[in-house]
Structure formats: structure tokens, C-alpha cells
N, C-alpha and C positions, 0 to 999 in steps of 0.2 A: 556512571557517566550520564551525561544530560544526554534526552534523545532527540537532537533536535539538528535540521539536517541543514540549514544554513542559517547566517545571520538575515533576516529580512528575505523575501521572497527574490529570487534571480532567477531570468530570461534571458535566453539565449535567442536572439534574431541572428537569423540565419539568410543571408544576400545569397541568392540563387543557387548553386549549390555550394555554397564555399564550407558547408558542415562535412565534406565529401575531399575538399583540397585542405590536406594540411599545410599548403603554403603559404592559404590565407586566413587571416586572423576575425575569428567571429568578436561582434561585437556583445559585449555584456549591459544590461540594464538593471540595476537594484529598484527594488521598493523598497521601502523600509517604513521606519514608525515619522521620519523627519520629513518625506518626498511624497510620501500618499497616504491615502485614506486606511492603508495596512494598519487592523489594529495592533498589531502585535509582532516582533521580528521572530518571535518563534512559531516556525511553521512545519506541520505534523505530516496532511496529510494535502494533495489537492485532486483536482477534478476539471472535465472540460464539461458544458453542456450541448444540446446539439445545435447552440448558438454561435458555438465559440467562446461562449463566456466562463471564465475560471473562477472555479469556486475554491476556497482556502480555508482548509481548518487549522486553526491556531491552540496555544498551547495556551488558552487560559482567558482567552480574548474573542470565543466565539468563533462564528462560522462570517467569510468576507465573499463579495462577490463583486468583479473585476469584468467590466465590457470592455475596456480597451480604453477607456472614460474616465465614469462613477465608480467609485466606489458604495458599495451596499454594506452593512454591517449587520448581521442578527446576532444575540447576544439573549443573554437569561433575563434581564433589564426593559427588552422590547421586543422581545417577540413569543412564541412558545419553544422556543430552545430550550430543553432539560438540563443545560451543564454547559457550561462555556470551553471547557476542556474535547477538543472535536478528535478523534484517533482516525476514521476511516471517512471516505465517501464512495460512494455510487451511486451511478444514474439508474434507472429502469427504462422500459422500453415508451411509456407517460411521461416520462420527464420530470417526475419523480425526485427530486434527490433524497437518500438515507443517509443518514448521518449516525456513524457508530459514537459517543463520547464515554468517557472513562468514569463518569460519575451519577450519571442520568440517564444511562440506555439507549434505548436507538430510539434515534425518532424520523418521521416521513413529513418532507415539508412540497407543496405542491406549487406554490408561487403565492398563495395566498393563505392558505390552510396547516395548520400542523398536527402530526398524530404523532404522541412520542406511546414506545412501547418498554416499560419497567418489569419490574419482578414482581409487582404489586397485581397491574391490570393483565398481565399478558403471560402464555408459556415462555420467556424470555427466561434463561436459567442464570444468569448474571449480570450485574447492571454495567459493568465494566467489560464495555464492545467494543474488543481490538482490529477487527479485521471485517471485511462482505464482501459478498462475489453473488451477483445475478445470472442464472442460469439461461437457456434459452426456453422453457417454461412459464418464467419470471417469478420461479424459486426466490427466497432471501436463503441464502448463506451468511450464518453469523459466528463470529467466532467469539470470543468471550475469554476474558482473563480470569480462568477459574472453574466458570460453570461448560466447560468442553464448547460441542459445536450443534448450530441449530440451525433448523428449515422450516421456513413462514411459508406458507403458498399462498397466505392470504387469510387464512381463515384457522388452519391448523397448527400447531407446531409441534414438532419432533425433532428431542432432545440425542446429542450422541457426546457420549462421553464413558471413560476408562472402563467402566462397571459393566455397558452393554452393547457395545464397539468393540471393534478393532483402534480404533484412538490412541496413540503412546501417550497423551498427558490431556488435561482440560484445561489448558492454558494454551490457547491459538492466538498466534501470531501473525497468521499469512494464509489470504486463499485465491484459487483462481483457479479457470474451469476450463480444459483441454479441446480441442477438436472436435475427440469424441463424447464431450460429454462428462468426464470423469472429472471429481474436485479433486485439488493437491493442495494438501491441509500442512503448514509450516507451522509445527508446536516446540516448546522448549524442549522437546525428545524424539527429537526427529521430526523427519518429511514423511506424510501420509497419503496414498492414494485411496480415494473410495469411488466405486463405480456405480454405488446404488445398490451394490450386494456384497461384495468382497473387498477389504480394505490389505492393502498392501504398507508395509513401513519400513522406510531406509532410514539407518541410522548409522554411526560411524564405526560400528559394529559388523554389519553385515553389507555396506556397501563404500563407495568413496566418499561419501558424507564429510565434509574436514567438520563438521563439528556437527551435533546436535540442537544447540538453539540456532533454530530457523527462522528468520526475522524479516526474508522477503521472499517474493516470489515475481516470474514474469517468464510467458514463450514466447519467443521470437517466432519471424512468418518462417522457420524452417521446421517447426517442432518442438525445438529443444527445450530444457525449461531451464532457466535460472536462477541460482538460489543462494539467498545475499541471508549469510550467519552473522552471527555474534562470534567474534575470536578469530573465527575459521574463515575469514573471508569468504569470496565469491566461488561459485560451484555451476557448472555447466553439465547439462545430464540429457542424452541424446537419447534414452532409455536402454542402452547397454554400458555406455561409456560417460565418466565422472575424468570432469575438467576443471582443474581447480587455480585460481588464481589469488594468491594473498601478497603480502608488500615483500614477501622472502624471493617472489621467481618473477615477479610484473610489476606492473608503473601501476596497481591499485595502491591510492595513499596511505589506506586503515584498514584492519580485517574484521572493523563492526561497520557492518553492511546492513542500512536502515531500511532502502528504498530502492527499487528499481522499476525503470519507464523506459520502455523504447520512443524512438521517435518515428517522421514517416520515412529518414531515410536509412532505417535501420540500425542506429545506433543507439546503443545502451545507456540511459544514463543514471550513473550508481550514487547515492546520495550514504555517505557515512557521519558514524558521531565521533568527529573529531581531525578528520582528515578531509573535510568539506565535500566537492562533488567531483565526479569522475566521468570522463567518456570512454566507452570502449567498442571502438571500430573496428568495421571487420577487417581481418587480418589477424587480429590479437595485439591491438595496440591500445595502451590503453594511459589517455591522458586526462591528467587531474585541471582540474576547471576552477574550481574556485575553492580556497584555503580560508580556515574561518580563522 
């Protein structure tokens, strides 16, 4: 299946708190390739900056960048983009954006500057960068389709992967960094915790995992962590208790679960391949949004 989680980029505006009343109807806004400057209606990954402005990586079309306005467009063509295929972003605490792509590595763009990082110039262990998560440190966590999982501090790097880890597989899909600190690594063989010394691994084997390819991740402001598979739909984990929601027991449309984002009013928003996008409100309600 194509991995691609809407047709054209969609926003949800939200009139005061109507994302809160299901008895009033949000309004929807497309972008697409025909109504704006979107190069591309397949879109991978996005990002807010501390301006507000959203940054959009596309499936083939480069990285886009959206004030509410203009449109920006960087691309392999005009700018120092490594690969127009964009998988991941994040900001740093510079403002910074990293940009993981699937065929040129990562690279660091500053607003003016670019530093792409390869197999070539850098301890990067594959050029194929699925996933990142900045630490409070300003650590790079990189995940990598193949070559496992890696940490930039800037200067160093330190490779982890099956041979000298705890890691279930070098194929990372999904990361992001708890409370205390702790990364929770999503690989095609389970869910990972690493503390910095101890790696813990739940898989559907020894926990409620409904599946083992892990394909998203996200904690809400209660703890919990979220965790959006391939097959196995959606999976909620309190760190005792495994809550699992697929199209068999809930209003989730598809159980290939791409993407997940909360928003500020606490709602989940689950983005699948093939079942379009989903919200799920507390309560355990959970309504589909837009059908591709």
C-alpha cells in the first residue's frame, strides 16, 4: 500500500471550541496541487515552527513551507536538499529544521544554510532516515531504515543497532522522548524503550502489542503512549495496561496506522493508508475525518 496519509494537505479550523461539541460541524480546508503553491498532494510528514509556520515534506516533491500566505518550496533543483523524498521533520531548540529523506540522509537547514549529513561525510549508518526525536540535551535521534538507530550531539555519533543493543530490528520507524527522558524506538519488531543504559522490548509476544510493525508513536498530557501499527491498528499503553483499538471493536477506519498528532485540545489525530484521517476524543470516541 502507498504510504501516504491524505490526498493534498487538510486543516481542520477549529471556531472556539467546536473540536470539543460534537454537535457542531468543523470546517475543513484542502490544499492541494490545483488551490496552492503545495508541490505535491502526497504528503509524508509535517511540522509547526516557533512562528507558526508549517513545514510539509512531500513524497517526491521536496520540502514546502506555509505562513498562512506564501508558499516556499525547497527541492534538490534550488536549494541544498539531498533528495526530494522528505520522511521525517523536527525542529531543535535554534530553530533549526532536520529533515530525515529516504534517499539523501539527513540534512540541517537553518533558514539560510544547509548541512546535509550522508554515509559518505558523516557516522550516519544509513541514508535512508525514517524517523527523529530531539532530546532535551539537543541530542539528534535518528532512526534509519536498515542501518538501526543513531545519536548526533553535534560532534559525535553513536550507532545502535541489533549486534550491540538491545534493538529488536535496524529498521526504525517511530521515535519519541518521555517525561523522564527515556526514547520509545517503533521498529518493524516491536516497541523499544531505552533509558540510556537498559533497553526494554514489547512485542506481541510478551505484551498487548496487537502487532509488531510499529509505525507511529505519540504521549498524550497524561503519560500514556500511543502506538499506531501496521495491520494491528491503534494501541494505547498506560505502562501496565495495553488498549487496543482496530476497525473490529471502534469507529478506527483502517488498522494501518501511519501518523499520530495530538492537538491543544487533547484530541488525537490518527492519519491511515487507506482509511484517510481519524479523530479520537476522549471518551473513546473515535470519528473518521476525511476518506481518501
Amino acid at each position: 500500500m502507498k504510504t501516504v496519509l491524505v490526498l493534498g494537505l487538510v486543516v481542520l479550523l477549529v471556531i472556539g471550541s467546536a473540536v470539543a461539541a460534537s454537535s457542531q460541524t468543523p470546517e475543513w480546508i484542502v490544499y492541494n496541487l490545483d488551490n496552492s503553491g503545495l508541490p505535491s498532494n502526497c504528503v509524508l510528514c509535517l511540522a509547526f515552527d516557533a512562528q507558526g509556520n508549517i513545514w510539509i515534506g512531500t513524497e517526491g516533491s521536496g520540502l514546502a513551507n506555509f505562513d498562512g500566505e506564501s508558499w516556499t518550496v525547497y527541492n534538490t533543483g534550488n536549494s541544498g536538499l539531498p533528495c526530494n523524498y522528505i520522511l521525517c521533520l523536527a525542529f531543535d531548540e535554534q530553530g533549526n529544521i532536520w529533515i530525515g529523506t529516504e534517499g539523501g540522509g539527513l540534512a540541517k537547514f537553518d533558514g539560510e544554510n544547509w548541512t546535509v549529513y550522508d554515509t559518505d561525510n558523516s557516522g550516519l549508518p544509513h541514508y535512508r532516515v525514517r524517523s527523529l526525536a530531539i532530546d532535551e540535551q539537543g541530542n539528534k535521534w535518528i532512526g534509519t531504515w536498515g542501518g538501526g538507530l543513531a545519536n548526533f550531539d553535534g560532534e559525535n555519533w553513536t550507532v545502535y543497532d541489533t549486534d550491540n543493543s538491545g534493538l529488536p530490528s535496524g529498521c526504525v520507524q517511530a521515535l519519541t522522548i518521555d517525561e523522564q527522558g527515556s526514547l520509545w524506538i517503533g521498529t518493524v519488531r516491536g516497541l523499544a524503550k531505552f533509558d540510556g543504559h537498559n533497553w526494554t522490548v514489547y512485542d506481541t509476544d510478551n505484551s498487548g502489542l496487537p502487532h509488531d510493525r510499529v509505525r507511529s508513536l505519540a504521549f498524550d498530557e497524561q503519560g500514556n503512549l500511543w502506538i499506531g501499527t501496521i495491520r494491528g491498528g491503534l494501541a494505547k499503553f498506560d505502562g501496565e495496561t495495553w488498549t487496543v483499538y482496530d476497525t473490529g471493536n471502534s469507529g478506527l477506519p483502517c488498522n494501518y496506522v501511519l501518523c499520530l498528532t495530538f492537538d491543544a485540545q487533547g484530541n488525537l489525530w490518527i492519519g491511515t493508508d487507506g482509511g484517510g484521517l481519524a479523530v479520537y476524543r476522549e471518551g473513546g470516541v473515535i470519528l473518521t475525518g476525511v476518506q481518501k
